[in-house]
N, C-alpha and C positions, 0 to 999 in steps of 0.2 A: 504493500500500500504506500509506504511511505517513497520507494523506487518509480511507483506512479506516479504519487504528487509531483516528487520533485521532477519528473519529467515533462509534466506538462507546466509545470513553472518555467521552465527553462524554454520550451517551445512557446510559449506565449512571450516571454521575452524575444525571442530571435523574430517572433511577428510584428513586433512593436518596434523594433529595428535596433535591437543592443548589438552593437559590435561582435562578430563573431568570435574573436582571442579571450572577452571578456568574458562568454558560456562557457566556452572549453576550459580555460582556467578557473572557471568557479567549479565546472563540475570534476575538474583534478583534483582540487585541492580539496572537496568534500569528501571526492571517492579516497584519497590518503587519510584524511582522519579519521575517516571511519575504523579505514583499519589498522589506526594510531600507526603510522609513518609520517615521520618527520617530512611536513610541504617542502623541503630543501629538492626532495627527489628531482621537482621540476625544474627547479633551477639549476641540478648538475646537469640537466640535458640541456640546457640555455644554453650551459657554460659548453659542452661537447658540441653542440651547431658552432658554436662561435668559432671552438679551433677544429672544422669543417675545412679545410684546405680549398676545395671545390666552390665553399661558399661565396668567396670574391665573382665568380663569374657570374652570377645573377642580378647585383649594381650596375657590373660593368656592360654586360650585353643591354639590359636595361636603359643605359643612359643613352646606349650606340641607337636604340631602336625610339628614343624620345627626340633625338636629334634629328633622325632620317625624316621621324614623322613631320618636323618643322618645318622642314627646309623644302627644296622646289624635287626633294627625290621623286615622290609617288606619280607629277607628273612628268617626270624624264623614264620610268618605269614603262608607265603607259603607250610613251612615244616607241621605245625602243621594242617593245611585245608587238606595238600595232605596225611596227615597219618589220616585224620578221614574221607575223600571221595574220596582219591584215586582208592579203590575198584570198584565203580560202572561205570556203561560204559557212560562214559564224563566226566571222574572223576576228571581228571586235569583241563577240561574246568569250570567244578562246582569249582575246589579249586581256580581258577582264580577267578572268581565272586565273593566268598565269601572273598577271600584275598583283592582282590581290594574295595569293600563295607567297609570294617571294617576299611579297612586303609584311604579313604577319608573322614568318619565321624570321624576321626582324625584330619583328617592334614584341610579340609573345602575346598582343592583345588582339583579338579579336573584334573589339567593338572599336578600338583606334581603326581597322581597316577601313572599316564601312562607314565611321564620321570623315575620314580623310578621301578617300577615294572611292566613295558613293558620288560626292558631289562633284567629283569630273567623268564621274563612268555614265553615270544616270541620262543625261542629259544628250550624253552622246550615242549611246544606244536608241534612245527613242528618235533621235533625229536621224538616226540610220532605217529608221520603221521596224526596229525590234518592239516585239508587241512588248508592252507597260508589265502585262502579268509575269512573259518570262523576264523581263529585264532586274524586276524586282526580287524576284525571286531567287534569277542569278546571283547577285551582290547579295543576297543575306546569307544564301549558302557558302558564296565563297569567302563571308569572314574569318571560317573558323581551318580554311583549307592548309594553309601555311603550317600549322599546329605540331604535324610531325617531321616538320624537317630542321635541320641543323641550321644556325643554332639555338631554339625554339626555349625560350624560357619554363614553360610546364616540361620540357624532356628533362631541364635541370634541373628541375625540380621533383620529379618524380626520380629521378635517381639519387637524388641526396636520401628523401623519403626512402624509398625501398631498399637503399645501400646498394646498389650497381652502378657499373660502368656507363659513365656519361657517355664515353667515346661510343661502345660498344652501340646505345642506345640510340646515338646520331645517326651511326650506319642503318639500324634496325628501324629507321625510320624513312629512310629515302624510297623504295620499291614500294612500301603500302601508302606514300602519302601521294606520288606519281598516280599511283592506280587509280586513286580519286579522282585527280586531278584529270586525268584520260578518256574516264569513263565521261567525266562532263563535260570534257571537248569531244566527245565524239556524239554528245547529245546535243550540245551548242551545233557544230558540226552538219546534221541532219536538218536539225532547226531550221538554221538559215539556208541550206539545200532546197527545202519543203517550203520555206517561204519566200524562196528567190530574192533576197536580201542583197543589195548593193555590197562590194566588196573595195579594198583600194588593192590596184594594180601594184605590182611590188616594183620598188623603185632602189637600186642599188645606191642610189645616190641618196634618198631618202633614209635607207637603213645607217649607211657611213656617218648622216648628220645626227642620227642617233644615238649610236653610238658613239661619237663623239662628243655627245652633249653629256653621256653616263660615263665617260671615261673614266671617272673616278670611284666609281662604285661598282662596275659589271665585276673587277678583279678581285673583289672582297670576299664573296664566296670562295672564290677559288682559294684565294689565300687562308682562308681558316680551314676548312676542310682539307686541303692538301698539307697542309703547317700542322694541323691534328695528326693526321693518320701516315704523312709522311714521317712522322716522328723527330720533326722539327721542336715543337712546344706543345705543354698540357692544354685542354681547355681553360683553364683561368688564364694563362700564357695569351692566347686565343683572345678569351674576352677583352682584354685588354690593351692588346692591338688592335681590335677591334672598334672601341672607344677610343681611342687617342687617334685611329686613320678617320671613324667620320670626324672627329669633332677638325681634324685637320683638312677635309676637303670640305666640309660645310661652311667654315668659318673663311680660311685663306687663299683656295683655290676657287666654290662658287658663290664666294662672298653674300651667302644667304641669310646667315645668321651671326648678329654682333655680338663679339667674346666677351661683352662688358653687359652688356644690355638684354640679351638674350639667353647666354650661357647659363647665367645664374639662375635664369626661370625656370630654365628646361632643368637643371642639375635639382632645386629644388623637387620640381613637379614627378619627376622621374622617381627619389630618390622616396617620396610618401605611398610611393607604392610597392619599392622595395621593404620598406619599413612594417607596412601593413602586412606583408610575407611575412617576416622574420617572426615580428612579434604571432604571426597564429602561428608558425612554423614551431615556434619555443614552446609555448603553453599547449600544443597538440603531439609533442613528442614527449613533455611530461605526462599527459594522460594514456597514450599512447604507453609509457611503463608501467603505468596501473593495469593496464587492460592485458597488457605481458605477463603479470604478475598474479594479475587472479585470473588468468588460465581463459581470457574470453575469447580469442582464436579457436583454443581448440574445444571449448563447445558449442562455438560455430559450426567448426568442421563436424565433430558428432550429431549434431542437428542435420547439416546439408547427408551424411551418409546415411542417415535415416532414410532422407526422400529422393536425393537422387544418388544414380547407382554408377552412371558415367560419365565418363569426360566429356562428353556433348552435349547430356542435357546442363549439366553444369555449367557450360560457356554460354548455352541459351539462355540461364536462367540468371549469368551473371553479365551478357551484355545486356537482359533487360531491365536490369538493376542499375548498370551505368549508365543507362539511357537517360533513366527517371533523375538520376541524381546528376549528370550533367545540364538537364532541362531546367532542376531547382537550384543549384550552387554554382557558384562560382568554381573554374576548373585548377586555380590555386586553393582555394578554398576542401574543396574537393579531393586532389591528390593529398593534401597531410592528414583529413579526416578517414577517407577511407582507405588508402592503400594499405596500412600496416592492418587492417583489420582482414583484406580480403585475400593479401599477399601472400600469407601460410596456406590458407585454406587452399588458394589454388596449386600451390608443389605437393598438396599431398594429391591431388588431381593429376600429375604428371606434367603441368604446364611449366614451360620453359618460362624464366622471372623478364626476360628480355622480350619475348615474346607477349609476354601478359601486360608487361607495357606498353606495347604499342596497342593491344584491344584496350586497353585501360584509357590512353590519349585517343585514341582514334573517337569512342565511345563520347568522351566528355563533349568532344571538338562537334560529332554529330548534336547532341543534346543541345547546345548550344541556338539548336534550328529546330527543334525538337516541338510541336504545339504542348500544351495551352502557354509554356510561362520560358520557353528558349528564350534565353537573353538578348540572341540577335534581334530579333522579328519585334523585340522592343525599340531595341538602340536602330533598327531598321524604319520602324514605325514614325522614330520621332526624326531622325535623318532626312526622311522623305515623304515627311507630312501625311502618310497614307494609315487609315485605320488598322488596327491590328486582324480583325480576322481578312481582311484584302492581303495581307503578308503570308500569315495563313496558309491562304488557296494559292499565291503564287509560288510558296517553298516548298510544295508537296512534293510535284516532280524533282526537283530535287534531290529533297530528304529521300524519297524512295531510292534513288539513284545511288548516294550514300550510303543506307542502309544494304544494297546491294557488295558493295564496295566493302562494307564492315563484315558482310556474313566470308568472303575473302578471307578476309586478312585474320578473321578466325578461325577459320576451318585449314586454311594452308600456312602453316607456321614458319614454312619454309621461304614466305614470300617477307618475314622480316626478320631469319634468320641469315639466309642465305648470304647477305655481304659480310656479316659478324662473322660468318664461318669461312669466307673468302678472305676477308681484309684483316678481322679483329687479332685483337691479340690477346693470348691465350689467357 
């Protein structure tokens, strides 16, 4: 009774809008006195995030992806996608997807994509006569598309959480977040095929001033990803070259943003949302030792071997698990509340921990688009003035599309094992 009380205490609070850190650290520190352990517990896990070696790369990719966001990147993105796929019929819907994917395994937020580059994609889709329902539809699904590629702030975060390899994770993420991305250009693709959609003639000269215009930014993936795996430098290494190359072609090269006047905004603005991390990240890895400690994984797992018997309905029953709770949480929010809880459960299921990351992200990134309460279809709603159930009926096709794409990358483990077991290191 009183485990009920207090639970709908604490859920009536998170309704009324208390601070997520501020639940999870009242109900740690309840659930330790109960059973007279010193509240310190959580604070030695504070103190073990802190000397986290990894930790630094989550500021830093962070501040790299608050900069891009400012500056004139998102529309030099778009230029240089629509001068290499503008040609083919969907072609602006395909430079959509692809501008949008590359700019959230940037920036790690989802809803920055579609405030930022809704309002240059929008506009120009419908002036191409892409119908209003797919166009909208397009850009809210592709907020969350970026999500599992390198270097993707939830992949870093989800490997500090689960105690795996960031590196390993980055690879394990490129072939199923492609697959996405593929399946919706080949439905963009047909789209504008079927609706005989104006296309731009490919113009060599057009492409070169594009790339010339992104000179500064196309080499930056290459440089992290090859400088990772090439066994140049760690990811923190990584992230920090990272930060220090945009803030030096943003600032001194395309003089977009001033290192006195601007810098300090974005550093601030950036750094309250890394802040927001840490602090649920601290008081969820102290409850998280509660929950270690009175044994609540494994009678989870004794409940799940009750009712299910295999690995497959398993996976069924836990992406429709991560669906619901990507739809309601936030996907930072979300990786340090439930991973340690579901992370056991599935190795005793025989699931690979690398592999269960990428259904774990893939999962969130779909929910996100998810009806009644996906966060996009909100942040989409108010972006583009349009009612929420009109977001709705236009993210269906989509989301199905998606959902397609996730039963993949669940079922074939080898579609986000496969580089980890080519490239990784042992």
């Amino acid at each position: 009774m009183e485990i009920a009380l207090f639970g709908l205490f604490f859920l009536l609070m998170a309704l009324f809008g208390t601070p997520l850190f501020i639940i999870i650290g009242a109900i740690a520190l309840i659930s330790f006195h109960t059973q007279d352990i010193d509240s310190s517990a959580i604070i030695i896990e504070m103190y073990r995030l802190a000397n986290a070696p990894a930790l630094l790369a989550i500021p830093l990719f962070t501040f790299a992806g608050y900069l891009f966001s400012e500056s004139g990147t998102p529309k030099r993105l778009v230029n240089v996608s629509k001068a290499l796929f503008g040609w083919m019929p969907g072609g602006l819907a395909i430079v959509a997807l692809i501008s949008c994917a590359i700019f959230t395994a940037f920036t790690g937020a989802s809803g920055v994509t579609i405030i930022a580059l809704g309002g240059l994609l929008l506009p120009s889709l419908l002036d191409e006569n892409y119908p209003e329902k797919f166009s909208l539809g397009l850009l809210t699904a592709s907020g969350s598309l970026g999500l599992l590629f390198p270097p993707s702030l939830p992949i870093i975060l989800y490997a500090l959480v689960a105690q795996i390899s960031i590196d390993k994770l980055f690879l394990a993420g490129i072939l199923p977040g492609t697959l996405m991305v593929v399946l919706l250009m080949a439905y963009s693709y047909f789209t504008g095929k079927r609706a005989k959609l104006p296309v731009t003639p490919f113009s060599w000269k057009n492409l070169a001033n594009a790339v010339k215009e992104t000179a500064w930014e196309i080499p930056l993936p290459f440089l992290i990803i090859g400088g990772i795996y090439g066994g140049f430098f760690t990811v923190t290494e990584a992230a920090a070259i990272t930060a220090v190359y945009a803030l030096v072609a943003e600032v001194f090269f395309y003089r977009e943003l001033n290192l006195i006047r601007d810098v300090p905004r974005i550093m601030r603005e950036s750094m309250l949302l890394v802040g927001g991390i840490l602090i649920i990240l601290g008081t969820a890895l102290g409850l998280t030792n509660y929950l270690i400690d009175a044994e609540i994984p494994t009678h989870i797992l004794h409940m799940m071997q009750q009712y299910v018997s295999s690995k497959i309905w398993f996976l069924v029953m836990l992406n429709l698990f991560l669906l619901v709770v990507g739809c309601m949480i936030d996907i930072f929010s979300a990786i340090i509340v439930v991973v340690p809880l579901i992370a056991p459960v599935a190795l005793s299921f025989g699931i690979d921990p690398i592999h269960l990351g990428i259904i774990f992200l893939a999962n969130l990134g779909i929910g996100y688009t998810t009806p009644p309460v996906g966060i996009n279809l909100f942040i989409a709603s108010f972006r583009f003035k349009k009612p929420i159930p009109q977001l709705y009926m236009a993210a269906i096709p989509f989301l199905i599309i998606l959902l397609i794409s996730l039963i993949i990358i669940t079922y074939v483990p080898d579609l986000s094992l496969f580089l980890v077991n080519l490239y990784g290191s042992p």
